[in-house]
C-alpha positions in Angstrom: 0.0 0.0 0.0 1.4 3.1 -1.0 1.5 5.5 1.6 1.9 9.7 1.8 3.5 12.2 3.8 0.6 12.5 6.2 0.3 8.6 6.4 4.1 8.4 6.9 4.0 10.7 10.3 1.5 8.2 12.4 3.3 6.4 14.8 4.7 2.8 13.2 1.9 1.5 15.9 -0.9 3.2 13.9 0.7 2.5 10.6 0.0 -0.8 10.9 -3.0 -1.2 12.3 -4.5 1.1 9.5 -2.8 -1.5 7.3 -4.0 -4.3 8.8 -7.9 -2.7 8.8 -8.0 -1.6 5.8 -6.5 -5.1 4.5 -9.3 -7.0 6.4 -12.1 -4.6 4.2 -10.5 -5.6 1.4 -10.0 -9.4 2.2 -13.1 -10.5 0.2 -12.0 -8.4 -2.9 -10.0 -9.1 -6.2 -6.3 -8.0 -5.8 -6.4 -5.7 -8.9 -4.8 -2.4 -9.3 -8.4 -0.4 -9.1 -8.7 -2.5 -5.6 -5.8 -1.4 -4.1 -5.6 2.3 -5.4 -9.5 2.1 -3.4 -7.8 1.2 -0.2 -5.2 3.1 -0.3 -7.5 6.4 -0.9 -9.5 4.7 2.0 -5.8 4.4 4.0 -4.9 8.0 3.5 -9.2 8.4 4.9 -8.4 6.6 8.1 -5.1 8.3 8.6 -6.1 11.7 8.7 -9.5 10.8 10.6 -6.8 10.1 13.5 -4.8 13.1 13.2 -7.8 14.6 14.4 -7.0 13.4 17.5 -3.9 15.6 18.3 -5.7 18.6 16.6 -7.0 21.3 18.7 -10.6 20.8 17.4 -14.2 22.0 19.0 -16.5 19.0 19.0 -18.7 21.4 16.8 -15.8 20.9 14.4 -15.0 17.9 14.8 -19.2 16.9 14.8 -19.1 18.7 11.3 -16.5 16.7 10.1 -18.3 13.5 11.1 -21.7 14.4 10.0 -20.3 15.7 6.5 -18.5 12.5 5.6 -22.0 10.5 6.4 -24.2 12.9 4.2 -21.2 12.5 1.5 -21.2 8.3 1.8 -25.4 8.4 1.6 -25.6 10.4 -1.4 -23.4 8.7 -3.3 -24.6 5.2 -2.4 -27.9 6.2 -3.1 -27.3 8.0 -6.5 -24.9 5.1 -7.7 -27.8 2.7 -8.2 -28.8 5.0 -10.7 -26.2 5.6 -12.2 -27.0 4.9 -16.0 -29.8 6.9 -15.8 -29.6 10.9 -16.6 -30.6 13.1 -13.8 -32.1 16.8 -13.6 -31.5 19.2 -10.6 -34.7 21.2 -10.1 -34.5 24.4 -8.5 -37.0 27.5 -7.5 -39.0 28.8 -4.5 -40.5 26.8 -1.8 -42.9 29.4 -1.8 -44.9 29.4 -5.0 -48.8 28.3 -5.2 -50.0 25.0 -6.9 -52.0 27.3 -9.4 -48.8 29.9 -9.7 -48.2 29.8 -13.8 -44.4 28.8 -12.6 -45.5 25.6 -10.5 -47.8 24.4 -13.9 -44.8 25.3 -16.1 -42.4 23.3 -13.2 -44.7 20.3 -13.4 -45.2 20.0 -16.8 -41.0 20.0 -17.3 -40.6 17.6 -14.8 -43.5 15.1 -16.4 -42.4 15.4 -19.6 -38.6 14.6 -19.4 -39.2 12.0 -16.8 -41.3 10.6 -20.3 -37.8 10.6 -22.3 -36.2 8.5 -19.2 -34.9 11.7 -17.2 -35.2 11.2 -13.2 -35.8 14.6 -11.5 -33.8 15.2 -8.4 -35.5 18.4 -6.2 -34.9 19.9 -2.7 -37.6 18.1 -1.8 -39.3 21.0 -0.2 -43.1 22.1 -1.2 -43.7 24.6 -4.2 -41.3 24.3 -7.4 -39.5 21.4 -5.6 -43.1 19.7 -5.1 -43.7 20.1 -8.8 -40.6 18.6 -9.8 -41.0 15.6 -7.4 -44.7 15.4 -8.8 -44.1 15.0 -12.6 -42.2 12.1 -12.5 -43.2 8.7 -11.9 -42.3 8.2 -7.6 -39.4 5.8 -9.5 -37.5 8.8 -10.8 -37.6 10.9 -8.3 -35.2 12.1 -5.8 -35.2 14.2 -3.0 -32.4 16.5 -0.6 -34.3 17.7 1.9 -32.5 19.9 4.6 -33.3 20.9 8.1 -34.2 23.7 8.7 -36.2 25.6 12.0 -39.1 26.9 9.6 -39.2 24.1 7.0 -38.5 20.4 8.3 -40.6 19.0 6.5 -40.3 16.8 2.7 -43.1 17.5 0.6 -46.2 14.7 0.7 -45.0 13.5 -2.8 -41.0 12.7 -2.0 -42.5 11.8 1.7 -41.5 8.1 2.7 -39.5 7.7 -0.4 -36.0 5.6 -0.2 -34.8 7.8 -2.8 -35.2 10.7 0.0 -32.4 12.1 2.2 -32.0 14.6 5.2 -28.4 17.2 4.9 -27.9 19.3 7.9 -25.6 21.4 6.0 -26.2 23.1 2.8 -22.4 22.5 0.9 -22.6 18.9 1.5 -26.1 19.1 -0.3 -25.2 21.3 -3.3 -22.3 18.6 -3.4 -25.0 15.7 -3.9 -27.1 18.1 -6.0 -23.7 19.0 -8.4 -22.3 16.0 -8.4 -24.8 13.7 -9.9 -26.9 16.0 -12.0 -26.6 16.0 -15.8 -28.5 19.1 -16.3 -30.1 22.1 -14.0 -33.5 23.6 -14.5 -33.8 26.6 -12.6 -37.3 28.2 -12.0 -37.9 31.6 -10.0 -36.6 31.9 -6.5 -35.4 33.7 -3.9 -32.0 33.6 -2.5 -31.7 29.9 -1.9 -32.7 29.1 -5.6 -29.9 32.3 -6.7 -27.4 30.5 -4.4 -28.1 26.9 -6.2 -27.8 28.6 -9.6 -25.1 30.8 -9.2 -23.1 27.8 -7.4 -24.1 25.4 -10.6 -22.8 28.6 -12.8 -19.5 29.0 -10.7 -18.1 25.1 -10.6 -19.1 25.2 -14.8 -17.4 28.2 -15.1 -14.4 27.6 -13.2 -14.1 23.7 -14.8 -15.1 22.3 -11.2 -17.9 20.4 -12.6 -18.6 19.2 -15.7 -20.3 21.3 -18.3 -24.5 20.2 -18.0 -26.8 22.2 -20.0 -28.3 24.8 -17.6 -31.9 26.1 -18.5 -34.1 29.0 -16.7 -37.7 28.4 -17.0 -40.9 30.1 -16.2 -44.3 30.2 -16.1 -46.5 32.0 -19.0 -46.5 35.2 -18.8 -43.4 36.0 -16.9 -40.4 37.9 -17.1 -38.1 37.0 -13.8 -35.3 35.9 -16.3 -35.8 38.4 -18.1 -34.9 40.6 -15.9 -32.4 38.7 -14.3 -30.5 38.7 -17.7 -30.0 42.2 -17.5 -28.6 42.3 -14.1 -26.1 39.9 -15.4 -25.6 41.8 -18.8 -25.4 45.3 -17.1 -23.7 44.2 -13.7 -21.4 41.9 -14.4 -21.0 41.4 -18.3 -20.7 45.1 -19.4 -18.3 45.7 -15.8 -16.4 42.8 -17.2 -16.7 40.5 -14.2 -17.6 38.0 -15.8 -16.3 37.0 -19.7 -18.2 37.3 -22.8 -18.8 33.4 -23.3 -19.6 32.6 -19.4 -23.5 33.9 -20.8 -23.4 30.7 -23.1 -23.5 28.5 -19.9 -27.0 28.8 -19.7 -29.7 29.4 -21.6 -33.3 31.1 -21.2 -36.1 28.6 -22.4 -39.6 30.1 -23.9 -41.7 27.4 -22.6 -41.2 24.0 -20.5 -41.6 22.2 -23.9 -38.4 24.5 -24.6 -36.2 23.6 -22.0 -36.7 19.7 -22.6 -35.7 20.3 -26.1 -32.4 21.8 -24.9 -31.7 19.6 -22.4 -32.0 16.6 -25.0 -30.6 18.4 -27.5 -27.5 18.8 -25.6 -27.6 14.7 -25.2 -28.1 14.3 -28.8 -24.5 13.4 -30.2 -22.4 14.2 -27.4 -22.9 11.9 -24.8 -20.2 12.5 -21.6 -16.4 13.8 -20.8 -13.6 13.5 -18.5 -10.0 14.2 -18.4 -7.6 12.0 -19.2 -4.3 13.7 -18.0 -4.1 16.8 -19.7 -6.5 16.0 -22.4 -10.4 16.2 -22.5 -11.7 13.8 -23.9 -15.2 14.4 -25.6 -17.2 11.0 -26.0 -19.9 10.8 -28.1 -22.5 8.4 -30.2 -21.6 8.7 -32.9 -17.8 10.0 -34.6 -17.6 13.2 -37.0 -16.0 13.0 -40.2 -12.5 13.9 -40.4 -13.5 17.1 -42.6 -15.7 18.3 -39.8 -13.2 17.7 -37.0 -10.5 19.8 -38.6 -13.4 22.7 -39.0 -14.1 22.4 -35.0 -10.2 22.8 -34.5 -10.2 26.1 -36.6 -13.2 27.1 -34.8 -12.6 26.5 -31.6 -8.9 27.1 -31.6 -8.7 29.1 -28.6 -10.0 26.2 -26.2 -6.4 24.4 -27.3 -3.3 24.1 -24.9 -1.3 23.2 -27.7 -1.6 20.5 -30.8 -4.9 20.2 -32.8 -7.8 18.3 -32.0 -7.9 13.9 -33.0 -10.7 11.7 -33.0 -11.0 8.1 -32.3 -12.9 4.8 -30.7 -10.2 4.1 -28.2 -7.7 6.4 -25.6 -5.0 4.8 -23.6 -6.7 5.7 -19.5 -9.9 6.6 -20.7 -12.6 4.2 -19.5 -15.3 4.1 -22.0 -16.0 1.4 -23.7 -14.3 0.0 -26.8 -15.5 1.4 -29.8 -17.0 4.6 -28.2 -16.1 7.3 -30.9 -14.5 9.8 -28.7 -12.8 14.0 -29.5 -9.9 14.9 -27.4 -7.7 17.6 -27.5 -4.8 19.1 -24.9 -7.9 21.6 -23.4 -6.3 25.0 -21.4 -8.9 24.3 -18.4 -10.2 27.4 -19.5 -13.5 29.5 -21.6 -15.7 27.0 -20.8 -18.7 29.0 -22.1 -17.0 28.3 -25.4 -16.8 24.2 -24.7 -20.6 24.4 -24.4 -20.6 25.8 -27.7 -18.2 23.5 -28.8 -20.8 20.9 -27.6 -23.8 22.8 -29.2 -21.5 22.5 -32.2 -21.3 18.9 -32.1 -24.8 18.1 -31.8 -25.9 20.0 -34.5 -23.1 18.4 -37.4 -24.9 16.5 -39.8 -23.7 12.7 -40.2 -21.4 12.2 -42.5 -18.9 9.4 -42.9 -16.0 9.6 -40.6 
């Protein structure tokens, strides 16, 4: 077992015993390189769990610590049974009517991408996040509930559900939210639902999280994103705090009919990516032809470390299976606005022979 500098400083006592634990966890388990880079990420787990007893910690603190790592272990566990399946983060007041044009438009998103196979994961709270958990067959839903003194309480649809957790703290929740979500719908909120959108917006925009089509949607009639464009335009655009192409993260739907479309559309040819050292590697259903690939390096030239862009169905440390046609290219780790265009881009290339 490979160990680290913090693993290395634990009396030879410790070292061992953490050794010998984790060992027994593992007993029952193939002896394969994925196995044993597991336990020794769970090692390095255990060793700094008993550093924390010489640090000079609060039990508040150290409570925090505990309690995070459980919320952390459910999530995942829970969401890994689904993992095949795409996923939508619903977001938007706890605080609009059933017969508010915004719940109708929430439901009716929610019921009709459940239809194409989506499972809707909300905050499990009443209003938009009762919509969302409403549309959807109880199957595909989810729900993150979290406590608070005025709202305890999951909505009656998400209520009893296995598919239903309980965060006490809201980072550990947005975590769970972020980190299993393949798109974000956000309806009109207050400052929880500006907090969930802006954080979505932030990890996008800063390469933390993988780029997910983002979509605001709204009831008939109404013009909160409107509006809330041109806060972004005039306050941060035009002041240059943000750049040009961080606007093409999301995109303002016309209708809830809308917003599936985009979220499908951005599903259509590309399908997921990941890094595989310093290359992103772009995997999709089906491969461009070699014509069109040279006309998405020209394009999209500025994304590029260095080197052009090559297409293939296999990559030396990238996990998808064999004969997945895959785009990879040395990215910068930078304009992400312009790699969801680059996606856009993608989707919208007619077939042609590769």
């Amino acid at each position: 077992m490979k160990p680290n500098a913090e693993h290395l400083r634990l009396a030879p006592h410790l070292r061992r015993a953490i050794d010998e634990m984790v060992a027994l966890a593992f007993a029952d388990r193939p002896t394969d390189d994925e196995q044993q880079s597991r336990a020794h990420v769970i090692s390095e787990m255990v060793a700094t769990a008993l550093h924390l007893a010489n640090d000079r910690l609060t039990m508040g603190e150290l409570r925090l610590i505990r309690q995070s790592l459980r919320e952390m272990r459910a999530a995942f566990t829970m969401f890994d049974r689904f993992r095949s399946l795409r996923k939508v983060a619903i977001f938007g007041s706890a605080r609009t009517p059933r017969d508010h044009p915004d719940y109708i438009a929430a439901l009716d998103f929610s019921r009709a991408l459940a239809a194409r196979g989506w499972m809707a994961i909300t905050g499990a709270g009443p209003g938009i996040m009762q919509a969302g958990n409403e549309g959807p067959t109880p199957d595909q839903s989810f729900g993150l509930s979290i406590r608070l003194p005025f709202e305890d309480r999951p909505n009656p649809v998400i209520a009893g559900d296995p598919k239903l957790l309980k965060f006490r703290y809201y980072f550990t929740r947005k975590l769970a939210f972020m980190g299993s979500a393949d798109a974000v719908a956000a309806f009109p909120g207050g400052f929880g639902t500006q907090d969930e959108l802006f954080e979505a917006l932030t990890l996008v925009q800063c390469g933390r999280s993988l780029v997910v089509p983002i979509v605001l949607v709204e009831g008939e009639g109404g013009n909160y994103w409107e509006r809330w464009r041109s806060f972004v335009d005039e306050c941060m655009e035009r002041t240059q705090w943000i750049s040009p192409e961080d606007t093409e993260l999301f995109t303002r739907a016309s209708s809830a009919a809308h917003a599936v479309e985009i979220i499908c559309g951005f599903y259509q040819r590309y399908r997921s990516s990941r890094y595989v050292d310093e290359r992103l590697v772009l995997r999709l259903d089906a491969p461009v032809s070699s014509a069109q690939l040279q006309e998405l390096a020209a394009e999209f030239a500025p994304l590029l470390e260095s080197g052009t862009m090559h297409q293939g169905d296999s990559l030396e440390g990238d996990d998808a299976p064999a004969g997945t046609p895959r785009i990879w290219f040395h990215h910068n780790r930078r304009l992400f606005g312009l790699l969801r265009r680059l996606i856009d881009r993608i989707n919208q290339l007619p077939h042609e022979s590769a």
